[in-house]
Residue frames relative to the residue before (quaternion, step in Angstrom):
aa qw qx qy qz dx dy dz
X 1.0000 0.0000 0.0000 0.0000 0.00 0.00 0.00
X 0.3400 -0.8067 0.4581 0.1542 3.48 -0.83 0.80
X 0.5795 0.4626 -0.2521 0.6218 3.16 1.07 -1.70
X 0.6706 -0.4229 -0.5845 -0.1724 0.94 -2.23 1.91
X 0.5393 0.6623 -0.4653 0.2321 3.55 0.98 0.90
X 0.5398 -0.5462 0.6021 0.2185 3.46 -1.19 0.80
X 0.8006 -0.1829 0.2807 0.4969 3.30 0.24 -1.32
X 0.6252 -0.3450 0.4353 0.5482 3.53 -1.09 -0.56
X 0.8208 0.4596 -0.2011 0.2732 3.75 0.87 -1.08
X 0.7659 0.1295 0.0508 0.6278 2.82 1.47 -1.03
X 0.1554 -0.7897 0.5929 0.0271 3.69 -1.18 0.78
X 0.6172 -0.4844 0.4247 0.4517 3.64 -1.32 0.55
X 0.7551 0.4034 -0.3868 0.3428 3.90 -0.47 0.90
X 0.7654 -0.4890 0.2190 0.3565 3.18 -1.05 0.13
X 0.6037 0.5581 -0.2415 0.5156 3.62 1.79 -0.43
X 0.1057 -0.7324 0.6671 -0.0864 3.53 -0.51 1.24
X 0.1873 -0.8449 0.4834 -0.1320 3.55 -1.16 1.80
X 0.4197 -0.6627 0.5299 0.3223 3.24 -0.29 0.13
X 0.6941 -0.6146 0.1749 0.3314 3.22 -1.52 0.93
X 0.4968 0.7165 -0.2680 0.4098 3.14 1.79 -0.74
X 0.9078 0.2414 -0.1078 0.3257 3.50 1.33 -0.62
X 0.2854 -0.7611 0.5085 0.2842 3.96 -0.34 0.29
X 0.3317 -0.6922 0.6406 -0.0192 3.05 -1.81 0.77
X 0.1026 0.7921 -0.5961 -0.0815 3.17 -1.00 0.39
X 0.6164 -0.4758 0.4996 0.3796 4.01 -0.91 0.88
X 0.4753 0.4881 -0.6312 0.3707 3.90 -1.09 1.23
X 0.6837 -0.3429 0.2111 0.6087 3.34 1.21 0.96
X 0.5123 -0.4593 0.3540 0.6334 3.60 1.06 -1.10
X 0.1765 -0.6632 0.7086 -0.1637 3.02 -0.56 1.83
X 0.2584 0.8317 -0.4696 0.1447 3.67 -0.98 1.14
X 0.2506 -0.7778 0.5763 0.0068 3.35 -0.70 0.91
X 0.3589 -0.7966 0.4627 0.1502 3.90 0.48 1.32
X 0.8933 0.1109 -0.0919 0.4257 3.69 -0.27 0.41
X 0.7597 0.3748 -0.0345 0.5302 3.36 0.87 -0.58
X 0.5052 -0.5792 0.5684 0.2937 3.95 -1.01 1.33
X 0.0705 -0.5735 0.7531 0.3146 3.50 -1.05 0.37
X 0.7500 -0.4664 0.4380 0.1677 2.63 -2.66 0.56
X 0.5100 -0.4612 0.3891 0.6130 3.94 -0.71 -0.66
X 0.6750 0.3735 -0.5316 0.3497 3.98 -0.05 -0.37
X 0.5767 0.5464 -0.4864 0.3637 3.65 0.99 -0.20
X 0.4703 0.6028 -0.3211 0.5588 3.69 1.18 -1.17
X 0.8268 0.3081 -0.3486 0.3160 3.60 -0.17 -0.86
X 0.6262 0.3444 -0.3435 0.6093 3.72 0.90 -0.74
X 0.5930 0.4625 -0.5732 0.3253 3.94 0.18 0.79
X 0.6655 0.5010 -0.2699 0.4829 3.12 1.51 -1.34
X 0.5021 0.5875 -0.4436 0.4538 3.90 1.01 -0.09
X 0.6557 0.6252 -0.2771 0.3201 2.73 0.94 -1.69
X 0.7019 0.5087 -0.2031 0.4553 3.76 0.94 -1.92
X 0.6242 0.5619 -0.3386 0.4242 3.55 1.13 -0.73
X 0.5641 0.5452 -0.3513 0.5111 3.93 1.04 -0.58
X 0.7350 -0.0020 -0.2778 0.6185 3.75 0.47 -0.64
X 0.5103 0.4598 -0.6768 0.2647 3.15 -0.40 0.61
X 0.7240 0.4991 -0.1704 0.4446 3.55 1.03 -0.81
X 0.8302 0.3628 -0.0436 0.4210 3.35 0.73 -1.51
X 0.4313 -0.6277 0.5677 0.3126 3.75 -0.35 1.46
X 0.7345 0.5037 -0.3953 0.2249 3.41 0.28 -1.08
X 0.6990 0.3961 -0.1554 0.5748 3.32 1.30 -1.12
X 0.6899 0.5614 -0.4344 0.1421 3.93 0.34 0.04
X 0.5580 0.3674 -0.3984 0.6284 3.18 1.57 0.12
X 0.7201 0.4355 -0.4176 0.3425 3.99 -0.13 -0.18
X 0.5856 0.5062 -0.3622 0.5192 3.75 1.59 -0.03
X 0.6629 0.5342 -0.4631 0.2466 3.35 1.00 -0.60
X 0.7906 0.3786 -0.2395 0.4173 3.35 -1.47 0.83
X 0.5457 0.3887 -0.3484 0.6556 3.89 1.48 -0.27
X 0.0167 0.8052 -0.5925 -0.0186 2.75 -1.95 0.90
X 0.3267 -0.6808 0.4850 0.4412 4.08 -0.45 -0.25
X 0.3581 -0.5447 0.6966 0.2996 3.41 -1.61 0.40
X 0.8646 -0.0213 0.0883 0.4941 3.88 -0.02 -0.61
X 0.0870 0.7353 -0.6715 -0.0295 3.45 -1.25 0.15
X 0.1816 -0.7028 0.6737 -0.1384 3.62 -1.45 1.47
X 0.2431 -0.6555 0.7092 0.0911 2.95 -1.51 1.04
X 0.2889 -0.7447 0.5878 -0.1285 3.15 -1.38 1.11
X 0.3129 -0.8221 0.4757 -0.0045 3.43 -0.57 1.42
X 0.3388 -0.8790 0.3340 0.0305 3.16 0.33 1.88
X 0.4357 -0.6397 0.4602 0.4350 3.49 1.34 -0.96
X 0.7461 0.3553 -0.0785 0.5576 3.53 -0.84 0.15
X 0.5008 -0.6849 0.3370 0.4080 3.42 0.97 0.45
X 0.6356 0.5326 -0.3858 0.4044 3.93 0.55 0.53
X 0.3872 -0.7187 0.5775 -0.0099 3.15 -0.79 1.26
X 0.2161 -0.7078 0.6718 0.0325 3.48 -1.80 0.27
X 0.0885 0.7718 -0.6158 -0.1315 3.37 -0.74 0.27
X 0.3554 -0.7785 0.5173 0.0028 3.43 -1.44 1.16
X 0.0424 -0.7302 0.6819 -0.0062 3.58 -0.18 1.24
X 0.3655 -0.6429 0.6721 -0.0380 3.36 -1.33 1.62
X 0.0222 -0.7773 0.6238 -0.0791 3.72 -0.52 1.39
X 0.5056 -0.5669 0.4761 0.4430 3.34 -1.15 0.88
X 0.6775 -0.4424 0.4289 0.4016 3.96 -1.72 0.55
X 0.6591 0.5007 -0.2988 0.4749 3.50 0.60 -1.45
X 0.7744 0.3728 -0.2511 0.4453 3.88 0.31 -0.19
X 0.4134 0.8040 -0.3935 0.1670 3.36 1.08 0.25
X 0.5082 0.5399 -0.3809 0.5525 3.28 1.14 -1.15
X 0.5100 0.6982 -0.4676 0.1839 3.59 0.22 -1.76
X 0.7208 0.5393 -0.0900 0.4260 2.66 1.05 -2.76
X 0.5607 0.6038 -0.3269 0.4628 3.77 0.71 -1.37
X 0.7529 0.4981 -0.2329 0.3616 3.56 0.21 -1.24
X 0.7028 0.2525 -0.0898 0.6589 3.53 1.60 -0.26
X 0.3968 0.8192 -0.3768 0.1718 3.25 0.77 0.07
X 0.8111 0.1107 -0.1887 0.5424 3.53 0.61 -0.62
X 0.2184 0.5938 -0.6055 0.4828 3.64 0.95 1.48
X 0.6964 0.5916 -0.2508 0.3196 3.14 0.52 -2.16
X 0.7979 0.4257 -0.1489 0.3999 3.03 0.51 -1.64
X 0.6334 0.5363 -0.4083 0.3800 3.49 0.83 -0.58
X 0.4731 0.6764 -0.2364 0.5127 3.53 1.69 -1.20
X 0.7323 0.4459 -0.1783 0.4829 3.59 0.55 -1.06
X 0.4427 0.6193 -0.3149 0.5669 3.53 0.76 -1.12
X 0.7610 0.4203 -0.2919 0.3987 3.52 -0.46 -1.54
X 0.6784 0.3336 -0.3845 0.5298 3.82 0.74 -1.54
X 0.7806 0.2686 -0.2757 0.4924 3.91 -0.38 -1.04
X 0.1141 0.7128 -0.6902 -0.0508 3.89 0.02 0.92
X 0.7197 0.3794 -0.4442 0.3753 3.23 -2.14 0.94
X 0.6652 0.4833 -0.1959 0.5343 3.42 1.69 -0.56
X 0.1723 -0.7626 0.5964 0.1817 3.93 -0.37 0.89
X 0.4627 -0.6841 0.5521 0.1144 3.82 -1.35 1.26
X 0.1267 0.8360 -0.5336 0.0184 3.38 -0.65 0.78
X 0.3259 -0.7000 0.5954 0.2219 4.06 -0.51 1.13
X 0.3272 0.7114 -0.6179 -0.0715 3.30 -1.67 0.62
X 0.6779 -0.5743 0.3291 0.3199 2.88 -1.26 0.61
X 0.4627 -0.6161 0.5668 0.2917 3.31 -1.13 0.38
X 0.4490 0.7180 -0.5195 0.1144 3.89 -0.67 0.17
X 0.4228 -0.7548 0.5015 0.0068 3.55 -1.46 0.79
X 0.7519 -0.5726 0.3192 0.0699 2.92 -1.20 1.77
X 0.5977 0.6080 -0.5141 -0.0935 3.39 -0.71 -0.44
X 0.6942 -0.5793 0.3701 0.2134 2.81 -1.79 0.73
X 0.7290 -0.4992 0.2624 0.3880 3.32 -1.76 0.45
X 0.6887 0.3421 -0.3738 0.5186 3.73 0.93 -0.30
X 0.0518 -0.7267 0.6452 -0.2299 3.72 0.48 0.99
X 0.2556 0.7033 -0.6577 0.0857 3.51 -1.11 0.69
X 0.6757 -0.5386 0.4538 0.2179 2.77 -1.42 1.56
X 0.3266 -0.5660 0.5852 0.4801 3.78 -1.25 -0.11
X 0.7726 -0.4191 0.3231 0.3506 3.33 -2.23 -0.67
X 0.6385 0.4837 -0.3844 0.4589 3.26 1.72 0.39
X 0.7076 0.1345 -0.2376 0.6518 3.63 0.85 -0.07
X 0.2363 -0.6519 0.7200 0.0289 2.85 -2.23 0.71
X 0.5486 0.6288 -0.5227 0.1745 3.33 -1.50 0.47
X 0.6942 -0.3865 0.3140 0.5197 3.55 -0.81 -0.04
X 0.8128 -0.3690 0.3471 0.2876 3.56 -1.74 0.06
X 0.4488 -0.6083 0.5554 0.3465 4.20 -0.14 -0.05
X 0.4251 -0.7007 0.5133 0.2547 3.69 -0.65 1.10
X 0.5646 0.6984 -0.2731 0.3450 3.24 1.21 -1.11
X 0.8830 0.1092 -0.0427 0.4545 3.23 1.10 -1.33
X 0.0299 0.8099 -0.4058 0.4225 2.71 0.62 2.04
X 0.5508 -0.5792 0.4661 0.3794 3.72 -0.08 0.42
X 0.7492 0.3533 -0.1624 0.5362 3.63 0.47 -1.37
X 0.5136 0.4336 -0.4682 0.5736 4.15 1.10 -0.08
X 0.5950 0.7214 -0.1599 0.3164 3.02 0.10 -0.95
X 0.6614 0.2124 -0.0767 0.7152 3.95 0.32 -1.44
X 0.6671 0.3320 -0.4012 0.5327 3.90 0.19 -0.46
X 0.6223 0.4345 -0.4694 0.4512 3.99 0.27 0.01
X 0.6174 0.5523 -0.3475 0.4394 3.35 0.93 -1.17
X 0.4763 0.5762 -0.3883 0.5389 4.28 1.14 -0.76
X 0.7634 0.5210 -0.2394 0.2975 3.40 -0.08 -1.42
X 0.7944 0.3048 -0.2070 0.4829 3.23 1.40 -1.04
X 0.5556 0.6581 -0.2544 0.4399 3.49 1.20 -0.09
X 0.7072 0.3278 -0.1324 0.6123 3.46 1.67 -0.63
X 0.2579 0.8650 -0.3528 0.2466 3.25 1.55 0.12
X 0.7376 -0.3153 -0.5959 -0.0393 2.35 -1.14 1.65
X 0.1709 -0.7483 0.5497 -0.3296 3.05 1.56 1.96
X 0.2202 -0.6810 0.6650 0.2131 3.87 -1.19 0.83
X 0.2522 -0.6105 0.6881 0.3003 3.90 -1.11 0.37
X 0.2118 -0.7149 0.6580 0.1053 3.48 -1.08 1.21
X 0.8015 -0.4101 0.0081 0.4352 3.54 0.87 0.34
X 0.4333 -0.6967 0.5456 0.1709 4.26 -1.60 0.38
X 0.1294 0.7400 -0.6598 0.0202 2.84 -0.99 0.94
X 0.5431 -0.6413 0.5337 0.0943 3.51 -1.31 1.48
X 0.1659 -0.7314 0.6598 0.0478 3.81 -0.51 1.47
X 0.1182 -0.7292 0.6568 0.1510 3.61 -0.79 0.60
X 0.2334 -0.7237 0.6387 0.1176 4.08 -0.30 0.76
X 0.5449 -0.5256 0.5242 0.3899 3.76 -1.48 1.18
X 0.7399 0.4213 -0.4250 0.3073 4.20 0.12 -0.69
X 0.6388 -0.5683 0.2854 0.4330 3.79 1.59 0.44
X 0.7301 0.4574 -0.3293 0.3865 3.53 1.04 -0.28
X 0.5080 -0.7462 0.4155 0.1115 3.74 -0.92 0.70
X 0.0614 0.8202 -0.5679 -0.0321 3.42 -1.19 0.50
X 0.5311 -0.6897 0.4373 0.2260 3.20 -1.02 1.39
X 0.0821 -0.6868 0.7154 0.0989 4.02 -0.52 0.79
X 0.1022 -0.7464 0.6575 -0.0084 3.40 -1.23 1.27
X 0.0708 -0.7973 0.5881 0.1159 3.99 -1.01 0.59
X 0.2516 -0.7538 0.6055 0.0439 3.29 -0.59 1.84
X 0.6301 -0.4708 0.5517 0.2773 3.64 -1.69 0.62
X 0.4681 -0.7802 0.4072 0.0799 2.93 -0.65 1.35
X 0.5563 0.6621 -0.2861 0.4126 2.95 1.68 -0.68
X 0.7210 0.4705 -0.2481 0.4441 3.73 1.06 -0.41
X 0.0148 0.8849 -0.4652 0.0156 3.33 1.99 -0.40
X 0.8346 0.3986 -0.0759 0.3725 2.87 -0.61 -2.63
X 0.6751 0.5978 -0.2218 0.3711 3.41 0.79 -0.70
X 0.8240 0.0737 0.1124 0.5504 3.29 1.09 -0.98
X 0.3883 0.6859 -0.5141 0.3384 3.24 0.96 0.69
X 0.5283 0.5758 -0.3911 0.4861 3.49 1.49 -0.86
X 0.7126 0.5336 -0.2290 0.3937 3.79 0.52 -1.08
X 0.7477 0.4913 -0.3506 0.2768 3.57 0.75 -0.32
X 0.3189 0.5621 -0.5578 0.5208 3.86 1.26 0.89
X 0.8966 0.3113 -0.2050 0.2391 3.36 0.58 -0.79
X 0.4730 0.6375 -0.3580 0.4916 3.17 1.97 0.55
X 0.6828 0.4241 -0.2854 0.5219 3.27 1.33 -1.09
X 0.4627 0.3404 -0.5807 0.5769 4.41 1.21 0.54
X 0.7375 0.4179 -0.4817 0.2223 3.47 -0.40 -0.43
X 0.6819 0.4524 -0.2478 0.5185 3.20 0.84 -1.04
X 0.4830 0.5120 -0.4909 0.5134 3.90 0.91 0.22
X 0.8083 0.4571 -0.1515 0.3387 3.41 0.34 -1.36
X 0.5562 0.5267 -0.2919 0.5728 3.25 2.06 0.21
X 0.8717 0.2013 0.0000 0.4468 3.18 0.55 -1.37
X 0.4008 -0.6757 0.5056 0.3565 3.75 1.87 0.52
X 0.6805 0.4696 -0.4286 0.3644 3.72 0.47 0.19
X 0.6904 -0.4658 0.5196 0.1907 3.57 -1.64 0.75
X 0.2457 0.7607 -0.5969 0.0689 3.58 -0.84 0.87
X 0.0568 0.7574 -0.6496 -0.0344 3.41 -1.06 0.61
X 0.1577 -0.7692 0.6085 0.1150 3.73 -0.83 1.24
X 0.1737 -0.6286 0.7513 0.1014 3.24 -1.70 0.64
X 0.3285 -0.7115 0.5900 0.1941 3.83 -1.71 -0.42
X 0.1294 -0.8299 0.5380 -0.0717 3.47 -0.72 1.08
């Protein structure tokens, strides 16, 4: 496949990589070390075809990009696909979000779109370097973290509140309460938030509406 590389160094757009990295045209769609695959290629080339096509989308894509995107086998024959956005660009993403996705949806039909954020872990022996000091970032905490991962996955659904089932055989299930107000909208969608977000966070979810 040629399109959309030039080379290893350079590609047809405005984003110029080292050899170590690939590009792909979505303003600058990019995946830092590593060739993406063809389902990445395809939700880029969709991706370039919206602003390339769509007044609506050709100023509000410029400059945002994805680091990765995965389909995900949902069970029950339904799939998901997951476009992974740097943190810093989230709002960006938020601010267009259920255009994007509806737009997408249409190209990958049968397949529900989900945005998330990119963000990083660290563990309890975290240590600061020899220029800063203090305790660990709450943010990047396991339990920040899988609860960010919710936030974006139900997005821009509100969680009116969680409650933790504890079952007699020791194992656990998150009980989430979506805004009712989005119901009609997203009741169809919530078998397939509570696989993804299993298949991220190894944790149990079951949503209801209030």
């Amino acid at each position: 496949m040629t399109w959309p590389f030039q080379s290893t160094t350079k590609i047809i757009s405005v984003h110029i990589v080292c050899p170590l990295d690939y590009a792909i045209c979505f303003s600058c769609f990019l995946k830092p070390l590593q060739e993406p695959d063809d389902f990445e290629l395809s939700v880029a080339e969709e991706l370039l075809r919206l602003e390339s096509s769509s007044a609506e989308f050709k100023a509000s894509l410029r400059g945002l990009y994805i680091t990765a995107a995965k389909e995900v086998d949902c069970g029950a024959g339904r799939k998901a696909i997951i476009l992974y956005v740097p943190f810093k660009l989230k709002k960006s993403f938020n601010a267009i979000q259920q255009k994007l996705v509806r737009e997408l949806e249409k190209k990958f039909s049968g397949s529900h779109v989900l945005i998330i954020a990119q963000r990083t872990i660290l563990g309890k022996n975290f240590s600061r370097g020899a220029k800063s000091s203090g305790l660990r970032p709450r943010s990047r905490t396991l339990t920040a973290v899988h609860e960010a991962i919710l936030d974006d996955i139900v997005y821009p659904t509100e969680i009116e509140g969680k409650r933790t089932r504890c079952k007699v055989d020791g194992s656990k299930i998150l009980k989430v309460m979506l805004s009712s107000k989005d119901q009609a909208n997203v009741e169809g969608r919530t078998a397939t938030y509570a696989s993804v977000y299993g298949k991220l966070t190894n944790k149990q979810v079951s949503f209801s509406f209030v």
